[in-house]
N, C-alpha and C positions, 0 to 999 in steps of 0.2 A: 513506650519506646519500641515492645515489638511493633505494635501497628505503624508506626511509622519506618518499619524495617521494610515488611509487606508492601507500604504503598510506595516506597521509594525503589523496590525492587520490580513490582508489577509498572514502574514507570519506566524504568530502564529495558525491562522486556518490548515495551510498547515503542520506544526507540529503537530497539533492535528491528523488529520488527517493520515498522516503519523504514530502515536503510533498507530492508532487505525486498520490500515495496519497490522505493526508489530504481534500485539496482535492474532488478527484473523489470520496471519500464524503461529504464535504459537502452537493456538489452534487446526489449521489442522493437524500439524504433531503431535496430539495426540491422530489422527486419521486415522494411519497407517492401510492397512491390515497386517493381523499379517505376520511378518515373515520378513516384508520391513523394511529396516532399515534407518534411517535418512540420511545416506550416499545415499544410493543407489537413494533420491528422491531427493537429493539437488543437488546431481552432475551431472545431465541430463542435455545433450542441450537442450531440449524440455520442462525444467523445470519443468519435471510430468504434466502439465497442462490438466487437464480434464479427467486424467486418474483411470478410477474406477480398475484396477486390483491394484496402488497403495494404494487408500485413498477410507475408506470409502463413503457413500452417504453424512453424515452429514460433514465428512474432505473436500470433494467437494464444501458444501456450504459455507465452512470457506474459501477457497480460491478463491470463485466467490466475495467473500464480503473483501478479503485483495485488491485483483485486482482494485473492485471499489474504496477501500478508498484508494489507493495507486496512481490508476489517478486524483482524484481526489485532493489528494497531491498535484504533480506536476502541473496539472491545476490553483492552489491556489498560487505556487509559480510563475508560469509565470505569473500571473496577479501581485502577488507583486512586480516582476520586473519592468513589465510596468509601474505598477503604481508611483516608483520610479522614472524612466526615465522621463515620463511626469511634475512629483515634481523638478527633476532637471534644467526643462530649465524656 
């Protein structure tokens, strides 16, 4: 029962986490330079990523900080796997 305390807790972290991802890519694309249109940044292979002629300085900092909560997400959900697996046997 604890292990399944742990991995249902490190799953709800990994949600949090994850909104708080979302939220701060939000905020970047409302930090376009002018002219760049939401299409034009979502549909890149290259994902805009680090690109100042799209997003401003501060849209920059909002996607260094989704990127962070976003690995960190899924670092939160692979541990609540684990931590699953190990509850199972």
């Amino acid at each position: 029962m604890p292990d399944l305390i742990v991995s249902a807790a490190l799953t709800v972290a990994g949600v949090v986490s994850a909104t708080a991802a979302v939220i701060n890519e939000r905020r970047m694309q409302r930090h376009r330079q002018p002219g760049v249109t939401y299409a034009q940044v979502t549909f890149r292979k290259d994902g805009a990523w680090r690109r100042s002629d799209l997003f401003t300085s501060e849209g920059l900092a909002y996607q260094a900080k989704a990127a962070r909560y976003g690995m960190a997400a899924v670092g939160l959900w692979v541990l609540a796997l684990i931590a699953r697996v190990v509850a199972a046997r």
